[in-house]
KOLZA-483184 format. One record per residue: residue number from 1; x, y, z of N, C-alpha, C, CB in turn. Coordinates in steps of 0.001 Angstrom, whole numbers, plus 500000, padded with zeros to 6 digits. Atoms other than C-alpha are relative to their C-alpha. Glycine has a CB too. Layout:
BEGIN
<r pos="NUM" n_east="X" n_north="Y" n_up="Z" ca_east="X" ca_north="Y" ca_up="Z" c_east="X" c_north="Y" c_up="Z" cb_east="X" cb_north="Y" cb_up="Z"/>
...
//
This chain:
BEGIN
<r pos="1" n_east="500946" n_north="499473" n_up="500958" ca_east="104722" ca_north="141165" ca_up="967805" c_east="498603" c_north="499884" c_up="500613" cb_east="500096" cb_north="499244" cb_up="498630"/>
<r pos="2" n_east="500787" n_north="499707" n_up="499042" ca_east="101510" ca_north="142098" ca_up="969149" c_east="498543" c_north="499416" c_up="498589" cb_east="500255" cb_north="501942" cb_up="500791"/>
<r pos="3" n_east="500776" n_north="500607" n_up="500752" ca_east="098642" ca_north="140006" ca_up="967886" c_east="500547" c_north="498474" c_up="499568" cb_east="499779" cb_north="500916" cb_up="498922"/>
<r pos="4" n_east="499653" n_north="501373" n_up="500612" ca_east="100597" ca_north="136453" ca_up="967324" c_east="500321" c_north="499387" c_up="501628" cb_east="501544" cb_north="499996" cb_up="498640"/>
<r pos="5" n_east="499588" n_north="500656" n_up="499074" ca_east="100828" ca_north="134513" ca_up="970414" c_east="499925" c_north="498535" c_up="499991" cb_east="499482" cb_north="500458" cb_up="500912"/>
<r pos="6" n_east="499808" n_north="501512" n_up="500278" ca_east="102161" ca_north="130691" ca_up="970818" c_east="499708" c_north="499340" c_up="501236" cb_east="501464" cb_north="499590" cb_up="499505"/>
<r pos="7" n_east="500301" n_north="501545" n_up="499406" ca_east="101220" ca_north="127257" ca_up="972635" c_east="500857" c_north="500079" c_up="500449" cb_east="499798" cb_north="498705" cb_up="499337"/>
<r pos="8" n_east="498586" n_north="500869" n_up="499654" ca_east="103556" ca_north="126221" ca_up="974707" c_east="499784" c_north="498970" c_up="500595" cb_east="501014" cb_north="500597" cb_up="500834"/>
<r pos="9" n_east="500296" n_north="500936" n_up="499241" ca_east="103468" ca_north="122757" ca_up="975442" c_east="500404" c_north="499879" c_up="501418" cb_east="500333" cb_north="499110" cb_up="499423"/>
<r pos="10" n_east="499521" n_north="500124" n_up="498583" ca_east="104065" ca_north="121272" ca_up="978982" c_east="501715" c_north="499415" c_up="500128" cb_east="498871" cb_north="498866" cb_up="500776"/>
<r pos="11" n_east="498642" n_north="499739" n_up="500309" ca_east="107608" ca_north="121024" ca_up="977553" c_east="500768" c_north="500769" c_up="499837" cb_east="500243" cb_north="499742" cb_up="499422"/>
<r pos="12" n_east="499512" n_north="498649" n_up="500019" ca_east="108168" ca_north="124169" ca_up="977282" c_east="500442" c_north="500458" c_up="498356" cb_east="501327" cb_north="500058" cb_up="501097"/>
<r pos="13" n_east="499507" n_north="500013" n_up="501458" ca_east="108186" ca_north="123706" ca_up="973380" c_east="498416" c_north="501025" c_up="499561" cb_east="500262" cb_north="497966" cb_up="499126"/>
<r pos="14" n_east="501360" n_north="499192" n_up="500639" ca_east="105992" ca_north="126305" ca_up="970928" c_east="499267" c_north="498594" c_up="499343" cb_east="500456" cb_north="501467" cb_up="498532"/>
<r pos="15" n_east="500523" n_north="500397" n_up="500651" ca_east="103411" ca_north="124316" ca_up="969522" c_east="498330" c_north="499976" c_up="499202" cb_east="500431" cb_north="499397" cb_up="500441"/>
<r pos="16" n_east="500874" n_north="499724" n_up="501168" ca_east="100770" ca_north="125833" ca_up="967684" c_east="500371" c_north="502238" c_up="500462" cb_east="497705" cb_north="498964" cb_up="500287"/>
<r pos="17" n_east="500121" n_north="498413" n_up="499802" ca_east="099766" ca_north="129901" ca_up="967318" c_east="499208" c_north="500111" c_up="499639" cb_east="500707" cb_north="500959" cb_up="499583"/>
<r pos="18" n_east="501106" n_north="499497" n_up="499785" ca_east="096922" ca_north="132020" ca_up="967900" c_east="500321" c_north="500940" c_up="499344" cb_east="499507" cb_north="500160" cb_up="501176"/>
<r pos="19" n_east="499637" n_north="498234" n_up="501006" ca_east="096966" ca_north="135071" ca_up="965214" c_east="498414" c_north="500665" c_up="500226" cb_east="500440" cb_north="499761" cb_up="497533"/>
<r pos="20" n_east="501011" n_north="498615" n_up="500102" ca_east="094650" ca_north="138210" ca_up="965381" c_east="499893" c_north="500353" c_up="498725" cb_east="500491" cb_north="501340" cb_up="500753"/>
<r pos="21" n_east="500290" n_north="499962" n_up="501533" ca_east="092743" ca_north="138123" ca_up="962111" c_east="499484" c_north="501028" c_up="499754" cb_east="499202" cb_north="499048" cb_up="499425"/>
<r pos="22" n_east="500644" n_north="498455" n_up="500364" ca_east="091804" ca_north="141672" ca_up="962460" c_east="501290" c_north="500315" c_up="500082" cb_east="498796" cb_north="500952" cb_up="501030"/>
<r pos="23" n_east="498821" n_north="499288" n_up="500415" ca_east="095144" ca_north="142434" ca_up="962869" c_east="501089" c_north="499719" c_up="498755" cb_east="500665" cb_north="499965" cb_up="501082"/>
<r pos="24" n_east="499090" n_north="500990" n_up="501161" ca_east="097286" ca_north="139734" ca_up="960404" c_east="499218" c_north="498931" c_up="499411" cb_east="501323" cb_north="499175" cb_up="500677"/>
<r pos="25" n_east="501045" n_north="500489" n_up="501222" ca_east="094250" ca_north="138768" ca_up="958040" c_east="501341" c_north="499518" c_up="499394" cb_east="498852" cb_north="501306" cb_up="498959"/>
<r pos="26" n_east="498885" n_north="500197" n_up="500975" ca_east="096843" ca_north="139001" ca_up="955407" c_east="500875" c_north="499230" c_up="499519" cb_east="500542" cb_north="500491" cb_up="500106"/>
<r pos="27" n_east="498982" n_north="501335" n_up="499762" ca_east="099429" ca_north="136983" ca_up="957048" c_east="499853" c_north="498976" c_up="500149" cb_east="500633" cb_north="499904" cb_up="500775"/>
<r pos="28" n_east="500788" n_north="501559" n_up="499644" ca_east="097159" ca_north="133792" ca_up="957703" c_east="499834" c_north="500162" c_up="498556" cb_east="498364" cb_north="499725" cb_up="501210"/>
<r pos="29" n_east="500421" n_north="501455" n_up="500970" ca_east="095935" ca_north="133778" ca_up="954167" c_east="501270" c_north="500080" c_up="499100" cb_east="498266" cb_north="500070" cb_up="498878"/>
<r pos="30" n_east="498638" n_north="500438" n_up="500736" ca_east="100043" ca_north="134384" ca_up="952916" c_east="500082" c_north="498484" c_up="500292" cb_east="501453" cb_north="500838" cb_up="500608"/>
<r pos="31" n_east="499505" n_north="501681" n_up="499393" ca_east="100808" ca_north="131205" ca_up="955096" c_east="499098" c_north="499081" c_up="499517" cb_east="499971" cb_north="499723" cb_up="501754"/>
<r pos="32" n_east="500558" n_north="500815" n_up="500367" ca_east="097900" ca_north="129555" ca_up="954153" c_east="499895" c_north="499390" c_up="498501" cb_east="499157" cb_north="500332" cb_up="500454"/>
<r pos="33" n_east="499726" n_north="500089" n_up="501375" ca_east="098288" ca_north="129667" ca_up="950682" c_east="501096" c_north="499465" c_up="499464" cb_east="499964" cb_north="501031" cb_up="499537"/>
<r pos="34" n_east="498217" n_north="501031" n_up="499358" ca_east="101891" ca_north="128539" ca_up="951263" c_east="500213" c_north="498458" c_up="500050" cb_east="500350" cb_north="500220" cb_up="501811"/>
<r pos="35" n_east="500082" n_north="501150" n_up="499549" ca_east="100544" ca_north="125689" ca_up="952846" c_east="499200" c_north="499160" c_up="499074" cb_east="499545" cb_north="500055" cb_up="501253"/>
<r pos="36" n_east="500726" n_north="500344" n_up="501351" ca_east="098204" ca_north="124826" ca_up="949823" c_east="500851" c_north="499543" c_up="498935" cb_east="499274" cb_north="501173" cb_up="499445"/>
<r pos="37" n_east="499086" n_north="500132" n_up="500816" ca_east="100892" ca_north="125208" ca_up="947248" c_east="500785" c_north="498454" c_up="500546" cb_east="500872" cb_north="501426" cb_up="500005"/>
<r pos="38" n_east="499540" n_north="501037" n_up="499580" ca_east="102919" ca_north="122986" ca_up="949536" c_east="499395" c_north="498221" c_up="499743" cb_east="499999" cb_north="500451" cb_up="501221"/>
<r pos="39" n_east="500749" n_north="501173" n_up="500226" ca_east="100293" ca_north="120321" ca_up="949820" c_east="499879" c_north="499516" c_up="498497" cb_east="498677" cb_north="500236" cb_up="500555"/>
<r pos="40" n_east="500272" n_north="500060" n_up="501380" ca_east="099701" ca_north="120202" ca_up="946002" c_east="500992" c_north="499838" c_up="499201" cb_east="499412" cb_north="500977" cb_up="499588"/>
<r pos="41" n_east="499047" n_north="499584" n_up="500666" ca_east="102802" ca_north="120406" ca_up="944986" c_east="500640" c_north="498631" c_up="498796" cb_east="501019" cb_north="500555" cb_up="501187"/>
<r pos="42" n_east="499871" n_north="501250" n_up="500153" ca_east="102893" ca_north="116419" ca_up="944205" c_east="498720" c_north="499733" c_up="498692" cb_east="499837" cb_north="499220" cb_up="501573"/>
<r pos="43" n_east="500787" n_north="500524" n_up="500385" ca_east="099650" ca_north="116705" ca_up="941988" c_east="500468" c_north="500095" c_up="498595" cb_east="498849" cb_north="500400" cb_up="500442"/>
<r pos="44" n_east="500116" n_north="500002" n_up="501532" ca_east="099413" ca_north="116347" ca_up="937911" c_east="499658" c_north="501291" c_up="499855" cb_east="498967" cb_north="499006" cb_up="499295"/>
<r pos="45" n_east="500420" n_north="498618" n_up="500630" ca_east="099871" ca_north="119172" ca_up="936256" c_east="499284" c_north="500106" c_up="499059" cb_east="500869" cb_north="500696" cb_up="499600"/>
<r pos="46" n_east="500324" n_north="499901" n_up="501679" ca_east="098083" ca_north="120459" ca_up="932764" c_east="500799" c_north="501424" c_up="499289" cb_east="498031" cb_north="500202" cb_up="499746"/>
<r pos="47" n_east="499440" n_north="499032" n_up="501105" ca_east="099563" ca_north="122507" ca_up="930235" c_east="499295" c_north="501098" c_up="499452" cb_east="500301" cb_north="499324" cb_up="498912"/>
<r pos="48" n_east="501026" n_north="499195" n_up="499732" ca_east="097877" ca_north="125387" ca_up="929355" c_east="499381" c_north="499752" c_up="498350" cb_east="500488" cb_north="501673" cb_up="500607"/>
<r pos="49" n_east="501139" n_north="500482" n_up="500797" ca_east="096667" ca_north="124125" ca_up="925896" c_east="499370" c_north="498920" c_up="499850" cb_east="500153" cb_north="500118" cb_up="499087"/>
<r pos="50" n_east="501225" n_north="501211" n_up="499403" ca_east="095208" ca_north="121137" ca_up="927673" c_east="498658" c_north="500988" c_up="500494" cb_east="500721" cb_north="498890" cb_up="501724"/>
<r pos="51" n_east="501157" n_north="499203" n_up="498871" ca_east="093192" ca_north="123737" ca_up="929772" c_east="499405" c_north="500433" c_up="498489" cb_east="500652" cb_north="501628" cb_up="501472"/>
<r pos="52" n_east="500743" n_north="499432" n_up="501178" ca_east="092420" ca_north="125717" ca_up="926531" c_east="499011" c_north="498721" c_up="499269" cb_east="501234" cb_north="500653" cb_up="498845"/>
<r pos="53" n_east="500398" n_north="500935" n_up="500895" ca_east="091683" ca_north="122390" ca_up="924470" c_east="498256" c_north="499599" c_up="500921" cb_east="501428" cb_north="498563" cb_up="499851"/>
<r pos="54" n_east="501131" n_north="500745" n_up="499457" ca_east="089025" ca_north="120860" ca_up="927204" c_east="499077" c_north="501402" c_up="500086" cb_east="500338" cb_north="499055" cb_up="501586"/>
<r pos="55" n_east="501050" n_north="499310" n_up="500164" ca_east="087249" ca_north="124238" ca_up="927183" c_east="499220" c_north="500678" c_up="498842" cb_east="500226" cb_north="500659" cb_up="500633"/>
<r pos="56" n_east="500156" n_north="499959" n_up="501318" ca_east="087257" ca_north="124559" ca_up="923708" c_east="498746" c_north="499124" c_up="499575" cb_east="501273" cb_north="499572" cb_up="499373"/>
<r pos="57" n_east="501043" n_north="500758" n_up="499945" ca_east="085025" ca_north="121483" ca_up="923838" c_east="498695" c_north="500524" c_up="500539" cb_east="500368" cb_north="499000" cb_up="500634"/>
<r pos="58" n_east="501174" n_north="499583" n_up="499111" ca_east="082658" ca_north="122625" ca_up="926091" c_east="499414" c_north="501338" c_up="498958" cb_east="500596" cb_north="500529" cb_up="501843"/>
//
């Protein structure tokens, strides 16, 4: 694929990648967003008439 090229360590293992953000914008902020969700995935949720309730206050 033209525009994604990988690291290769001195192991001969991939380890990272270089993307073309003029070409696969898109696809960095799919993955990245991915990777967000992922990270977060552990936090406290709210309910959505918690959300309503605390802006109700305000």
């Amino acid at each position: 694929m033209t525009g994604i090229n990988f690291v290769i360590n001195d192991k001969g293992k991939k380890s990272a990648v270089v993307i073309d953000l003029k070409k696969h914008g898109k696809l960095w902020e799919d993955f990245y967003d991915a990777l967000k969700v992922k990270q977060r995935k552990n936090e406290p949720r709210e309910t959505l008439q918690m959300v309503k309730a605390r802006f109700n206050k305000k």
